[in-house]
N, C-alpha and C positions, 0 to 999 in steps of 0.2 A: 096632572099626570097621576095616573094612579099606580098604586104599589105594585103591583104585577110587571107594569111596562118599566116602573122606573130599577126593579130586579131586574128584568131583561135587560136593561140599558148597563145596565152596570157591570151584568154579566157575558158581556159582547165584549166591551172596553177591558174588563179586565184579561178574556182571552185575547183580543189584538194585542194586546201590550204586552201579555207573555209572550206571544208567538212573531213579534215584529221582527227582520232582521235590522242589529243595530248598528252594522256597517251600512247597511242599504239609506238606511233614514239616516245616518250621519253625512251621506253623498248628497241627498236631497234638501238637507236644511233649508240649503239657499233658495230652493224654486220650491213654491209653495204648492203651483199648481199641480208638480210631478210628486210631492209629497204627500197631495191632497187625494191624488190617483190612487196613488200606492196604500192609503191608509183604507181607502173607500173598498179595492180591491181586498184586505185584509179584514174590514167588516163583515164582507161578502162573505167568503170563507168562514169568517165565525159563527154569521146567522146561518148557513147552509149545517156546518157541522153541529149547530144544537138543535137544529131545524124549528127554529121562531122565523117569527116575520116582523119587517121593518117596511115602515112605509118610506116612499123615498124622502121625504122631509125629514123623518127621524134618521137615516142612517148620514143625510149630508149633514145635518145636525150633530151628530155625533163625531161625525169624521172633521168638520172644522173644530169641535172641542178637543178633540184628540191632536191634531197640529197645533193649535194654540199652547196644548201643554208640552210637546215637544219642540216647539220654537221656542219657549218662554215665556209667550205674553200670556196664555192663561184667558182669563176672563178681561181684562186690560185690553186687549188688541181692540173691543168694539169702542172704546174710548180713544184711542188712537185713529180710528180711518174715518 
């Protein structure tokens, strides 16, 4: 991946994570898939508001990295399933 994309990447993740609500994703811990939604939908909005582009592999990619860190497994979870 080259440095442009992986600044965009970074730069998407860190406005989801400013702008997530944290009562909302403490309701969803437990269900991955409504967390998974919600985080995908919060992507959206970030790539819209800088207006880059995410192919859909890199944004679901993103968005499962992004619950991994707020569940706690991190990069761990694909050694677990």
């Amino acid at each position: 991946m080259d440095n442009k994309k992986s600044s965009t990447l970074l730069l998407i993740r860190e406005q989801v994570l400013k702008n997530i609500d944290l009562e909302k994703i403490n309701d969803l811990r437990n269900d991955r898939d409504l967390l998974t939604k919600d985080i995908v939908e919060n992507i959206q909005r970030a790539v819209n508001s800088l207006g880059r582009y995410l192919a859909n592999h890199e944004l679901n990619q993103l968005a499962e990295d992004i619950v991994d860190e707020i569940t706690g497994y991190g990069p761990l979870r694909l050694s677990l399933i």
